[in-house]
VOBA-1610 file (N, C-alpha, C; in pm, whole numbers, padded with zeros to 5 digits, always signed):
BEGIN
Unk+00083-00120+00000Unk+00000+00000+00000Unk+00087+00125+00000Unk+00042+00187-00051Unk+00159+00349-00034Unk+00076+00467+00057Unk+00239+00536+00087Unk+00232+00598+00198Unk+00178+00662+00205Unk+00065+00754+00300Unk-00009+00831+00276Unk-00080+00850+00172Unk-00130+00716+00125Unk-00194+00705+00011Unk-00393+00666+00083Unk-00466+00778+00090Unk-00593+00760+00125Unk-00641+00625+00079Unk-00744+00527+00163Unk-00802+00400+00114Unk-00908+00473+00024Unk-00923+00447-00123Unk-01071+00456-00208Unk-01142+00347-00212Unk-01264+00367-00188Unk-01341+00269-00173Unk-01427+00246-00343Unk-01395+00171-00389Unk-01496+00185-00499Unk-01608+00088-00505Unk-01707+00139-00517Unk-01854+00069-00486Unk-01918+00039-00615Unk-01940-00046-00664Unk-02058-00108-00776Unk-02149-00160-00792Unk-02271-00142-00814Unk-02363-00169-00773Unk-02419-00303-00915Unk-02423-00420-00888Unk-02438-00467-01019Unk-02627-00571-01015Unk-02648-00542-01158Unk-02811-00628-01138Unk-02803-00693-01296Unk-02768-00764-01289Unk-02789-00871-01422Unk-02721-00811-01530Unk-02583-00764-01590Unk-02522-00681-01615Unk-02415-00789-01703Unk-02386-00900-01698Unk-02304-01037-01745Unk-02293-00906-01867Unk-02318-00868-01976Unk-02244-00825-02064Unk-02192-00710-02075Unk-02171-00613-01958Unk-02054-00497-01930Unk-01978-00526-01753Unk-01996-00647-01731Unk-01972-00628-01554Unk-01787-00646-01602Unk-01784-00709-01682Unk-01589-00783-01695Unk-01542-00673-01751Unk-01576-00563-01833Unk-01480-00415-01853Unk-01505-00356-01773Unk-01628-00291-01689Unk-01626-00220-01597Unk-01517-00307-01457Unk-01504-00438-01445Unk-01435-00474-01315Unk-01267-00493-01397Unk-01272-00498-01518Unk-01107-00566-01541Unk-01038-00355-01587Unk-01109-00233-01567Unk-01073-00127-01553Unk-01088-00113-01403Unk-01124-00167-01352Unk-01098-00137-01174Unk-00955-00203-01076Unk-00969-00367-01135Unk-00841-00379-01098Unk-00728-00379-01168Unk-00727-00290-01307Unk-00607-00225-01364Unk-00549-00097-01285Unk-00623-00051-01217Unk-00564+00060-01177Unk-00457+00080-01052Unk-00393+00187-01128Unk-00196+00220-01082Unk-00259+00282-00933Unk-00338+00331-00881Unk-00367+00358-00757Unk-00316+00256-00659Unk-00221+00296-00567Unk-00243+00105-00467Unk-00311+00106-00383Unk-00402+00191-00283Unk-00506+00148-00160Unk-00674+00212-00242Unk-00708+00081-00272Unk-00846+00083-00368Unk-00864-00070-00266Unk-01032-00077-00261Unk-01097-00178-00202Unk-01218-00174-00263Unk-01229-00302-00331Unk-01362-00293-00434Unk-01470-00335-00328Unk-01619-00280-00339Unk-01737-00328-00298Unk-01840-00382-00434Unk-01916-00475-00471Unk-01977-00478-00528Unk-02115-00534-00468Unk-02220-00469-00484Unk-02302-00534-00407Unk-02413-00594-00589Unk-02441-00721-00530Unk-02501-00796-00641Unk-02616-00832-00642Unk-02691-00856-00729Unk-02852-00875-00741Unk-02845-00985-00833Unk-02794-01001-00932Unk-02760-01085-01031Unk-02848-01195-01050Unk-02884-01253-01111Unk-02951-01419-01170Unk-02957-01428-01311Unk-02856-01378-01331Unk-02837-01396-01524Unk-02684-01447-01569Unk-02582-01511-01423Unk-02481-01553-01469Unk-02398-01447-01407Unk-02380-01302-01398Unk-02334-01182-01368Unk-02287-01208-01245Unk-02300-01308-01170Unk-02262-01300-00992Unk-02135-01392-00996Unk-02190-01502-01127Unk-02069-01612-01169Unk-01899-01493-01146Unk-01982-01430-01283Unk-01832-01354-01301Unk-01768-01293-01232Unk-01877-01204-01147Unk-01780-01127-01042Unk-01680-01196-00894Unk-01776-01341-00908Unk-01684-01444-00785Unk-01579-01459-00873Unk-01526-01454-00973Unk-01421-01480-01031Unk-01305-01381-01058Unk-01383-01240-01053Unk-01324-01127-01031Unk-01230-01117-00914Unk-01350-01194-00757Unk-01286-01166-00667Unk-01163-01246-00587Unk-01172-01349-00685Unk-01090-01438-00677Unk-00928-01381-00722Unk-00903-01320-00860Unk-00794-01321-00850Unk-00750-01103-00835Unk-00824-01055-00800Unk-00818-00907-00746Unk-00714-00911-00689Unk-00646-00777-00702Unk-00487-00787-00588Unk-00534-00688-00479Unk-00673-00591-00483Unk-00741-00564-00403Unk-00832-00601-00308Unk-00838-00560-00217Unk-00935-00621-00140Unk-01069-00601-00174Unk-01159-00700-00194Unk-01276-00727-00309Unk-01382-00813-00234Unk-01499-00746-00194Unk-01635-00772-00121Unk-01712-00836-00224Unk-01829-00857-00185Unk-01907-00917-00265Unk-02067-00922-00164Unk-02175-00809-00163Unk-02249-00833-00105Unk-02360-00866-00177Unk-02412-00927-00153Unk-02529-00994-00232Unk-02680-00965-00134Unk-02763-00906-00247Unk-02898-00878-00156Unk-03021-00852-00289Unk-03121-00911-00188Unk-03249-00895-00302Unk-03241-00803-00359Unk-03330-00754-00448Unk-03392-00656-00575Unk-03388-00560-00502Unk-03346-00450-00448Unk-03410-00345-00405Unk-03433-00208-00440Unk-03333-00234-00595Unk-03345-00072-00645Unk-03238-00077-00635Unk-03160+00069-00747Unk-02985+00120-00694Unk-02987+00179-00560Unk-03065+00268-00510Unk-03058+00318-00438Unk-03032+00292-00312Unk-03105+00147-00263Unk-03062+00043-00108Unk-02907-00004-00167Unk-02865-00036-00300Unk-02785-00114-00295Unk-02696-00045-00279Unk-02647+00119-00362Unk-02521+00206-00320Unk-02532+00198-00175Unk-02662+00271-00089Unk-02611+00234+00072Unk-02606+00145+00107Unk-02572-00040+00073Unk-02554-00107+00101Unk-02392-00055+00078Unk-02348-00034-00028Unk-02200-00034-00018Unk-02151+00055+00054Unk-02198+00178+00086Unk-02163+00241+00130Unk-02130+00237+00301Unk-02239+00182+00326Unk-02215+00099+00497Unk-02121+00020+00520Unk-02101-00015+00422Unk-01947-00148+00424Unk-01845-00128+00378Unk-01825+00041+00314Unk-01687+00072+00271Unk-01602+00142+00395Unk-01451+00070+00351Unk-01392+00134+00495Unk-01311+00248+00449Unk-01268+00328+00321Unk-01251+00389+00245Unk-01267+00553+00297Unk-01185+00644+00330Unk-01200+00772+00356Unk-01238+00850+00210Unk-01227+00792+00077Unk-01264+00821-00018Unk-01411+00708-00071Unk-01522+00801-00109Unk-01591+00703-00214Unk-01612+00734-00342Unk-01614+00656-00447Unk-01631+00616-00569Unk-01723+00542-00591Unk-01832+00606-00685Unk-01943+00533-00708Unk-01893+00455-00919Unk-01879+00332-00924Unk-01839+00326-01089Unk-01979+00224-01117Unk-02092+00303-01208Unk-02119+00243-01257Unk-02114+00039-01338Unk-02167-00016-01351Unk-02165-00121-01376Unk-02157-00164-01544Unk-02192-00014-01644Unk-02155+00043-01796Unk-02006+00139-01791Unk-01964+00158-01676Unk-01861+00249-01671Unk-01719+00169-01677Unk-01624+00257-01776Unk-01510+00216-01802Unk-01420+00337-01767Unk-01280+00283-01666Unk-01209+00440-01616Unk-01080+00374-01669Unk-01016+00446-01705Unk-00862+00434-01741Unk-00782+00399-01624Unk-00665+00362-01660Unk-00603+00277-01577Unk-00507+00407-01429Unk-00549+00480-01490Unk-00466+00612-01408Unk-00590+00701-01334Unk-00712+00658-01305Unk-00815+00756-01280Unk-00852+00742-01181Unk-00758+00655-01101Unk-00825+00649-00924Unk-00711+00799-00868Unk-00589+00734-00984Unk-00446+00768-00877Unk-00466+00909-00883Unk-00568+00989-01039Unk-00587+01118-01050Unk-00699+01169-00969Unk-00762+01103-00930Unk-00879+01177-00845Unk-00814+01169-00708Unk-00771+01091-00665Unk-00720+01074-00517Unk-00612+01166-00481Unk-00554+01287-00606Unk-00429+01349-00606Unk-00481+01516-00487Unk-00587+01508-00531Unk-00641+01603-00442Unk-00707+01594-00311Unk-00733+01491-00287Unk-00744+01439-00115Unk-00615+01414-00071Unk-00556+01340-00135Unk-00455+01333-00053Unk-00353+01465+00013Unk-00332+01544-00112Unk-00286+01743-00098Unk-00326+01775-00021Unk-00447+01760+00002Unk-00516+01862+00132Unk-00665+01831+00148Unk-00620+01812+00303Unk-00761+01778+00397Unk-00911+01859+00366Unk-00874+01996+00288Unk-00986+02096+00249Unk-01093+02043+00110Unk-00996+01933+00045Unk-01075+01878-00053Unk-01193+01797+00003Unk-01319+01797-00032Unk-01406+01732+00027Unk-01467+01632-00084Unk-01445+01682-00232Unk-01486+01607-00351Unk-01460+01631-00504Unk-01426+01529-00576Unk-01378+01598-00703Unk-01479+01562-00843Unk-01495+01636-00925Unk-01539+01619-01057Unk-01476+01579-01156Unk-01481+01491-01234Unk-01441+01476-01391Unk-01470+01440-01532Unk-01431+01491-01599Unk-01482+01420-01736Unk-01566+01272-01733Unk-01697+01311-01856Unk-01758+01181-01886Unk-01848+01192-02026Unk-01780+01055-02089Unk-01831+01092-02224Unk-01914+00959-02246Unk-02015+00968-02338Unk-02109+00852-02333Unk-02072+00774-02490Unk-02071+00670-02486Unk-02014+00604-02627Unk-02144+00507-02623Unk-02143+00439-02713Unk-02247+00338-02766Unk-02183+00179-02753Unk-02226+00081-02725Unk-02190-00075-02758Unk-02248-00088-02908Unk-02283-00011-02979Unk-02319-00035-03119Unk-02280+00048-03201Unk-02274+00048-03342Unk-02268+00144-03441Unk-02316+00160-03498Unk-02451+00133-03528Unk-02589+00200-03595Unk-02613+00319-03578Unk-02662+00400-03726Unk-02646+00535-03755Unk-02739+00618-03608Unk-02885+00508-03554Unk-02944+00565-03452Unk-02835+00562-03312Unk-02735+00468-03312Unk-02709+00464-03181Unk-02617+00601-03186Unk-02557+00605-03275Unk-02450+00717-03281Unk-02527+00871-03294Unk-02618+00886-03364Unk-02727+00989-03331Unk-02736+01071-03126Unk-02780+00904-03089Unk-02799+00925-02928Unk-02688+00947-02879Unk-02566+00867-02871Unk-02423+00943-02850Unk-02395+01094-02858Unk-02451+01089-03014Unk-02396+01266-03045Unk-02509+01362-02982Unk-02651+01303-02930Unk-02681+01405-02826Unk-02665+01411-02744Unk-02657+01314-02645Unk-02682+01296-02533Unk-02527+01396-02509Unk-02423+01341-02503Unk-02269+01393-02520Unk-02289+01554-02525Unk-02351+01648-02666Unk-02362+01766-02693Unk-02426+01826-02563Unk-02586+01744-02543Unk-02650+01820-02459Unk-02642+01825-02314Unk-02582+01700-02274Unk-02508+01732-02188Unk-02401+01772-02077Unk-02302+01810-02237Unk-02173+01854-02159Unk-02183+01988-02148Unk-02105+02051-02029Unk-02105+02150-01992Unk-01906+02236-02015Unk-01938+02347-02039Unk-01829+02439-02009Unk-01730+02431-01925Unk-01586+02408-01942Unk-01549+02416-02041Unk-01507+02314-02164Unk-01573+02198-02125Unk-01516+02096-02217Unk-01600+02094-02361Unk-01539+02040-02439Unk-01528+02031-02557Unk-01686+01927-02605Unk-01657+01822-02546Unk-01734+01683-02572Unk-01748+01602-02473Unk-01822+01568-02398Unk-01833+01481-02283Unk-01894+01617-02164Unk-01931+01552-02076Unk-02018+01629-01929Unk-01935+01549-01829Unk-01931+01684-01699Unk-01865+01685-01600Unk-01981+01612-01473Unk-01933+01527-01376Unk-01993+01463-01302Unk-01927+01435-01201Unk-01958+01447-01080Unk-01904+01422-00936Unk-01814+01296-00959Unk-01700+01297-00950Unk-01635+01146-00945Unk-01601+01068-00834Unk-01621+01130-00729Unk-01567+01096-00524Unk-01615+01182-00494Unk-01646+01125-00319Unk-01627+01237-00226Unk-01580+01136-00065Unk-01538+01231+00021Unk-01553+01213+00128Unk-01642+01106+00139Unk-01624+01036+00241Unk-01699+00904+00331Unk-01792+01050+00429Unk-01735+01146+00472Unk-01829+01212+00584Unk-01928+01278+00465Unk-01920+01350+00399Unk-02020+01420+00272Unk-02153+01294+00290Unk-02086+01194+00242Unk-02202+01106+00200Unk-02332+01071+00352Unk-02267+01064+00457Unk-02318+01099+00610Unk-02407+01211+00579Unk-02360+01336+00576Unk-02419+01440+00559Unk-02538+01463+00513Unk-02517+01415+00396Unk-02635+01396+00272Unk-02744+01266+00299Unk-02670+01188+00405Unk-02820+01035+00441Unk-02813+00948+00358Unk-02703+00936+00237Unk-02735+00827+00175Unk-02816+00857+00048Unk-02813+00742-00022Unk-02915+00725-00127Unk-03076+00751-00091Unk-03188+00807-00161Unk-03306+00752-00117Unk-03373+00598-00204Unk-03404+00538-00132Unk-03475+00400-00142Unk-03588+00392-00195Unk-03672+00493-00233Unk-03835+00529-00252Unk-03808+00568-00405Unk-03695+00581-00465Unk-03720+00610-00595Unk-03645+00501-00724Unk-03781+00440-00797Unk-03694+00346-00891Unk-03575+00374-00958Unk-03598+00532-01010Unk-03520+00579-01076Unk-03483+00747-01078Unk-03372+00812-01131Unk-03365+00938-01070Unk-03305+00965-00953Unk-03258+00872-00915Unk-03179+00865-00714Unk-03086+00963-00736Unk-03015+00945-00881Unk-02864+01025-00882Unk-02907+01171-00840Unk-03023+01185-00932Unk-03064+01345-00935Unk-03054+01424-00858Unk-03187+01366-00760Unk-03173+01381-00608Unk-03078+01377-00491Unk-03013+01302-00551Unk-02879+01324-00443Unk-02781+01428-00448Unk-02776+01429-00620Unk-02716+01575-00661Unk-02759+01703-00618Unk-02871+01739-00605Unk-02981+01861-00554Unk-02912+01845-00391Unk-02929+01734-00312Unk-02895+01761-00158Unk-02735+01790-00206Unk-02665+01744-00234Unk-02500+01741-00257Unk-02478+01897-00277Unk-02575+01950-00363Unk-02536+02097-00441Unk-02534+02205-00290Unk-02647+02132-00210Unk-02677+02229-00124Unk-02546+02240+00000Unk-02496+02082-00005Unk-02420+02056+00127Unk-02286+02152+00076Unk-02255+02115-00062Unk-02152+02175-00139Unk-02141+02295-00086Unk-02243+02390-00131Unk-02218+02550-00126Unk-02205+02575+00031Unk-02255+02514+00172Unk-02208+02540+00240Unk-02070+02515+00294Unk-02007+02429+00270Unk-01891+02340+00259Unk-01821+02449+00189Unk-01823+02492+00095Unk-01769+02629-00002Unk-01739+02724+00087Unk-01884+02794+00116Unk-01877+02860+00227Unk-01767+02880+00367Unk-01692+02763+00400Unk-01644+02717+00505Unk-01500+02716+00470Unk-01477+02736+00290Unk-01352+02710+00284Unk-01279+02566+00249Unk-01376+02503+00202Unk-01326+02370+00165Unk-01379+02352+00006Unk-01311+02302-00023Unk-01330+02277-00182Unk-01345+02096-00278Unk-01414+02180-00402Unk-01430+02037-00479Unk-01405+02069-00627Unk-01276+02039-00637Unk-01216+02103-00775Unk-01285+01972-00885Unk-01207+01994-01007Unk-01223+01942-01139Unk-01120+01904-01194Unk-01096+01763-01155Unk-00998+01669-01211Unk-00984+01691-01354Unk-00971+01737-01511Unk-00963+01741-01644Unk-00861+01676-01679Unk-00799+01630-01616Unk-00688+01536-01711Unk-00738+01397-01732Unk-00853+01335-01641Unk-00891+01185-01677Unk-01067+01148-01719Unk-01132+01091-01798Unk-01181+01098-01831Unk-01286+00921-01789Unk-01409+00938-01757Unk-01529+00854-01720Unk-01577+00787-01873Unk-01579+00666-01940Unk-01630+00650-02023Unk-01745+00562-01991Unk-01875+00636-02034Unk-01971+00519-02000Unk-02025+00489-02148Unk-02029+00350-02149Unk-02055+00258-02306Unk-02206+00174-02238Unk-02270+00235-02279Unk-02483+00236-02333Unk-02528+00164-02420Unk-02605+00101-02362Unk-02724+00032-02472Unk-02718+00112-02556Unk-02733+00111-02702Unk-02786+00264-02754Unk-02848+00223-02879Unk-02918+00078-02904Unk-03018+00042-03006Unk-03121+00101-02989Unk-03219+00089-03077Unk-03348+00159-03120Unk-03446+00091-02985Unk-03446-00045-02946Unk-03520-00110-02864Unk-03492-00036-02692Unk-03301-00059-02699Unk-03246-00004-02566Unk-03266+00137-02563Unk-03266+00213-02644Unk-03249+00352-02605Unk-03454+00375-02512Unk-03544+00302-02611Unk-03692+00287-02599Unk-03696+00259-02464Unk-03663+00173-02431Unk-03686+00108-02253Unk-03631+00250-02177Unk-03458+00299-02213Unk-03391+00381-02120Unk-03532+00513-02111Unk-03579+00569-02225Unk-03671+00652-02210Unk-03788+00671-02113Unk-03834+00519-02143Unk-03946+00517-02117Unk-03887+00481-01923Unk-03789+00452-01896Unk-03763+00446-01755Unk-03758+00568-01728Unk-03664+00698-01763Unk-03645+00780-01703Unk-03792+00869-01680Unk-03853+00840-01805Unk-04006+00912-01827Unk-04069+00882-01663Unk-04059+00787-01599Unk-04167+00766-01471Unk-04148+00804-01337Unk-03947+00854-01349Unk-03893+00973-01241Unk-03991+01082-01251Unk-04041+01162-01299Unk-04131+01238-01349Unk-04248+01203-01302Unk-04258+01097-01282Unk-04429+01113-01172Unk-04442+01082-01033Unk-04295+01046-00979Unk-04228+01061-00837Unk-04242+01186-00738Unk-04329+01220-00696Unk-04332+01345-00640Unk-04213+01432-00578Unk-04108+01348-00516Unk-04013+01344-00461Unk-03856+01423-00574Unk-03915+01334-00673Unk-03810+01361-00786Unk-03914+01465-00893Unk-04009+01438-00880Unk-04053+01627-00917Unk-04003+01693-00857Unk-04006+01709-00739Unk-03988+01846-00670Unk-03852+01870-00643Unk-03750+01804-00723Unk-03623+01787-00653Unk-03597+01957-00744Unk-03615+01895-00835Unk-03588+02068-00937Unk-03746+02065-01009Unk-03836+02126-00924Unk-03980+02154-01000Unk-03960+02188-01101Unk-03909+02323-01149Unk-03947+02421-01254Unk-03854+02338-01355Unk-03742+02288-01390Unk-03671+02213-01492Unk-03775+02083-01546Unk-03782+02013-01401Unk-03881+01929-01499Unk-04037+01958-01517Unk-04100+02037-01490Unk-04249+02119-01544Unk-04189+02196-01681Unk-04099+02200-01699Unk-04031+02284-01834Unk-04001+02124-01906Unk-03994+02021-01893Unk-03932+01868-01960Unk-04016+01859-01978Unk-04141+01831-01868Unk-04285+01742-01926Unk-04332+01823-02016Unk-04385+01951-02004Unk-04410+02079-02121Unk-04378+02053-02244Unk-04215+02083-02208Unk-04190+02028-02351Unk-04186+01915-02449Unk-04173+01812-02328Unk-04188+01702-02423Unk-04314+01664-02494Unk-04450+01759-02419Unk-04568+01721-02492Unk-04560+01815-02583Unk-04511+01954-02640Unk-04509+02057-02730Unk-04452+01973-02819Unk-04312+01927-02806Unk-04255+01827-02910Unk-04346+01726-02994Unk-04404+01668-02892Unk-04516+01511-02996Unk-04593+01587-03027Unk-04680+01702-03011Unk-04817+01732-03107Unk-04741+01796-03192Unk-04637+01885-03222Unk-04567+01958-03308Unk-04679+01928-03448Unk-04544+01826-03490Unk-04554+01751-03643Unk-04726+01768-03658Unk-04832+01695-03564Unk-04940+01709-03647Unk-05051+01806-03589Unk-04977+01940-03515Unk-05008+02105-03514Unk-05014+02147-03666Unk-04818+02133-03690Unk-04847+02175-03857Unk-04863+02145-03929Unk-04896+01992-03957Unk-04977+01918-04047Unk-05136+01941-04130Unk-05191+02041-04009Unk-05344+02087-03964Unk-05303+02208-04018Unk-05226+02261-03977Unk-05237+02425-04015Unk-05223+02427-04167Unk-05139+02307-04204Unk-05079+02322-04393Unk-05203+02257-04460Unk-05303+02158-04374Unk-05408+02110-04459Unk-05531+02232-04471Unk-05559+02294-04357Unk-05639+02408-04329Unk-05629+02527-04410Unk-05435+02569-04447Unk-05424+02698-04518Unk-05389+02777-04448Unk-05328+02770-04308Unk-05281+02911-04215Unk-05160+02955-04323Unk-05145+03069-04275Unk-05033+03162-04334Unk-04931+03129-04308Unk-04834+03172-04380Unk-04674+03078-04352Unk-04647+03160-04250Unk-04677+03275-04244Unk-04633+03352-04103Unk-04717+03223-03970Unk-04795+03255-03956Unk-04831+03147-03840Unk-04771+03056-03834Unk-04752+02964-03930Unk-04723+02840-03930Unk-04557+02872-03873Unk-04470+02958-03932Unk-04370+02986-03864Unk-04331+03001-03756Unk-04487+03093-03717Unk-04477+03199-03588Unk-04458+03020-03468Unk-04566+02922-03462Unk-04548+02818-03433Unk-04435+02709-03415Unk-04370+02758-03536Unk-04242+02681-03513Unk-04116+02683-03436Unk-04132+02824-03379Unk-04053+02916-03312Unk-03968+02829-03234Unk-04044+02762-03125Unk-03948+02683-03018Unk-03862+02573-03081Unk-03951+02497-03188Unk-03842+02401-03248Unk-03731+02435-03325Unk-03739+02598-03389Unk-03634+02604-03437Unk-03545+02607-03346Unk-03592+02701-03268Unk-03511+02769-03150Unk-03401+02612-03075Unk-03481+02549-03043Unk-03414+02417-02986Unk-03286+02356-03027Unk-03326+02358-03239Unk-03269+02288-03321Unk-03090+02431-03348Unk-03153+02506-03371Unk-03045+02643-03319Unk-02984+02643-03234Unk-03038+02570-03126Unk-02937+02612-02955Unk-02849+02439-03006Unk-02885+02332-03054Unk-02845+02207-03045Unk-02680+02220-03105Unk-02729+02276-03204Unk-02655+02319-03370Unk-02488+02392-03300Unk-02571+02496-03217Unk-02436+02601-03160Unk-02372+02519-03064Unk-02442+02492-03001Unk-02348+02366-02892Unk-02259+02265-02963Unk-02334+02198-03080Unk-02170+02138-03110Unk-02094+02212-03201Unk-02135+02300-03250Unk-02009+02408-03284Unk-01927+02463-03219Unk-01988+02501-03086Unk-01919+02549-02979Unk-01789+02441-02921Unk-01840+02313-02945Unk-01755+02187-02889Unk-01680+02096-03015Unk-01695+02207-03149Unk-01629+02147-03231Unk-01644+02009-03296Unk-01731+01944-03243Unk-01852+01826-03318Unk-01884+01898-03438Unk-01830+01848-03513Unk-01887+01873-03698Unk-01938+01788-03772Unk-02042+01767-03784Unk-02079+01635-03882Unk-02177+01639-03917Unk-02243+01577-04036Unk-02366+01611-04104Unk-02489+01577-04013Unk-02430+01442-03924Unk-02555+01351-03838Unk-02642+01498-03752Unk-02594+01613-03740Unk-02641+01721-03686Unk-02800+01712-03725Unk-02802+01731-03872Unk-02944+01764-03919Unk-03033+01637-03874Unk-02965+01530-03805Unk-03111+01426-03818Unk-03144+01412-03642Unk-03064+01526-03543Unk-03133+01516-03421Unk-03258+01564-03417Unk-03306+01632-03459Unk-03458+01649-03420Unk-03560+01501-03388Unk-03485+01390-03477Unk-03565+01328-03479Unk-03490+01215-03359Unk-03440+01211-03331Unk-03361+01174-03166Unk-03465+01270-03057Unk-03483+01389-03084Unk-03527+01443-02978Unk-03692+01444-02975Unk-03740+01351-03066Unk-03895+01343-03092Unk-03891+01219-03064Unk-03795+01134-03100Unk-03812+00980-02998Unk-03807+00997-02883Unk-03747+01029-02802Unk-03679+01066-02668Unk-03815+01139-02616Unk-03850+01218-02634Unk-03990+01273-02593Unk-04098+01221-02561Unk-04100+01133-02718Unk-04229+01086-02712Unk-04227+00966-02617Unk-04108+00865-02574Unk-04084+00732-02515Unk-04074+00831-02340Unk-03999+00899-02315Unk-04007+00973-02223Unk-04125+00992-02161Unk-04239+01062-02263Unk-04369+01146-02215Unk-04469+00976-02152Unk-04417+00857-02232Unk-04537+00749-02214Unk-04484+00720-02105Unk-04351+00719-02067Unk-04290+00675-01926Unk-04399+00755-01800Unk-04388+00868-01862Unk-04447+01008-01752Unk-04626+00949-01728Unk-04648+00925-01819Unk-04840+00857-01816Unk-04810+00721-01734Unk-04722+00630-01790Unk-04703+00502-01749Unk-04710+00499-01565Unk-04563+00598-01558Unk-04609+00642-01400Unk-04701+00666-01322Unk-04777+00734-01368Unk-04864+00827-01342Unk-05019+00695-01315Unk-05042+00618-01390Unk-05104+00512-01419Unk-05062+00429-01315Unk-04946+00387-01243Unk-04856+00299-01176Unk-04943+00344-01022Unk-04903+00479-01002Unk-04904+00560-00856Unk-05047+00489-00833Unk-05151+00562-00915Unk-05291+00528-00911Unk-05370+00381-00884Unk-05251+00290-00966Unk-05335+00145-00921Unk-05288+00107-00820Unk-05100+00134-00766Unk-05096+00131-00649Unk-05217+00196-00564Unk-05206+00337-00548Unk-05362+00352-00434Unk-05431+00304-00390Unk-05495+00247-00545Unk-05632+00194-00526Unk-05617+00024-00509Unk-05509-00031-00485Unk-05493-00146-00472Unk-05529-00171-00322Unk-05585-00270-00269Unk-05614-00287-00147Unk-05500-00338-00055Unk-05537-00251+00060Unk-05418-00285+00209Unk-05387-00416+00239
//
């Protein structure tokens, strides 16, 4: 172990996963970091639990293995999290791939100084496929959600403190999906006081998070239609009301669009109206356009997001009903 080298705890949360669990675990114990202690807590019955006993078999880290019913990500990160002995945590996805140098770079700033409480870094989303749709979803998802100053890829909490995560209570357990969100919203808040105090959570940019996605026409359909039913979570409404009352909005402005102006061109409105109407979609397709210009993404596939962002909507918006439908028969289901 090296000297004054903080323990990272890295936690994985895995649920039937047999076809990304062996890159996400054979990039964990590649890494040049030496005090790393893997947690994986497992749900598995698809073969996926096989592999990881085999993982833990020849690990030069010290390598858990908790195994517990279905309960959601959310019980299972605080499952790991109760059992990491780690003054650092690391949450790695079970699609996530980190380079072989990306513990030793995040840990460079805890270890410097006790004032670090958590660090950020690069994350870019790639596809397990190469179909013109999967690469479509790549090139949005990537555009729309990376942020300033990077180029291509979005910035995301990569560690923090073992006490932060105290602070904050953990995962919540009550939500299928959307946990990250929410945890982010309490994190933002603990953050700025923590700021406040003089302690900091810089931005690692030299190493980079690759997460590799379903990203077929079928997989991207399911991912939608899951995130669509965070959205009827009251909990994860209200985490950021006004962002997502501005998502659901829009995502229903998006699906009637096409046959708004379908009606107006069979009817005879004026091209001014019909324009005047179009306003937000241009506007959208304009803001999409400058963002990867801004990030230097050049490529023709530009002109065919609209129609990425009318799938995504529309699989999204049925998630949002689907929910919504869910809450209700729960209710009315008897005690």
């Amino acid at each position: 172990m090296g000297i004054n080298k903080k323990l990272v705890s890295v936690i994985v949360v895995s649920r039937n996963a047999k076809n990304t669990v062996r890159r996400c675990l054979n990039s964990i114990l590649s890494q040049t970091y030496p005090n790393i202690e893997v947690v994986v807590v497992d749900s598995s019955d698809d073969g996926a639990e096989k592999i990881i006993e085999e993982y833990q078999d020849k690990s030069k880290f010290p390598f858990r293995i908790i195994y517990q019913e279905p309960k959601g990500v959310g019980a299972a990160r605080n499952a790991g999290l109760v059992n990491a002995k780690g003054d650092i945590i690391l949450g790695v996805d079970v699609d996530v791939f980190i380079p072989v140098d990306f513990i030793k770079k995040i840990a460079e700033p805890f270890n410097d100084s006790d004032k670090v409480m958590g660090v950020y870094t690069k994350r870019i989303v790639k596809s397990s496929s190469n179909t013109l749709f999967s690469r479509l979803v790549v090139l949005y998802e990537n555009i729309m959600m990376s942020r300033p100053p990077y180029k291509f890829g979005h910035i995301g909490l990569g560690a923090v403190r073992k006490e932060v995560w105290r602070m904050i209570g953990g995962i919540d357990t009550d939500l299928e999906v959307g946990e990250d969100v929410v945890y982010n919203k309490k994190l933002e808040k603990i953050k700025k006081d923590l700021e406040a105090k003089g302690y900091l959570f810089p931005v690692v940019d030299t190493t980079t998070v690759e997460e590799k996605q379903g990203q077929t026409f079928s997989e991207y359909w399911k991912r939608c239609i899951w995130y669509g039913k965070s959205w009827a979570n009251m909990k994860y409404l209200k985490s950021a009301l006004k962002m997502n009352l501005i998502a659901i909005i829009g995502a229903a402005y998006i699906i009637v669009f096409p046959f708004v102006i379908l009606g107006m061109l069979i009817y005879g409105y004026p091209v001014g109206q019909i324009v005047l109407a179009s306003i937000p979609v241009i506007g959208l397709f304009a803001y999409m356009t400058s963002r990867a210009i801004a990030r230097e993404v050049i490529t023709w596939e530009i002109i065919l997001l609209p129609f990425i962002v009318y799938y995504k909507s529309l699989w999204t918006f049925v998630g949002f009903v689907t929910g919504l439908l869910d809450n209700i028969t729960l209710k009315r289901a008897p005690k």
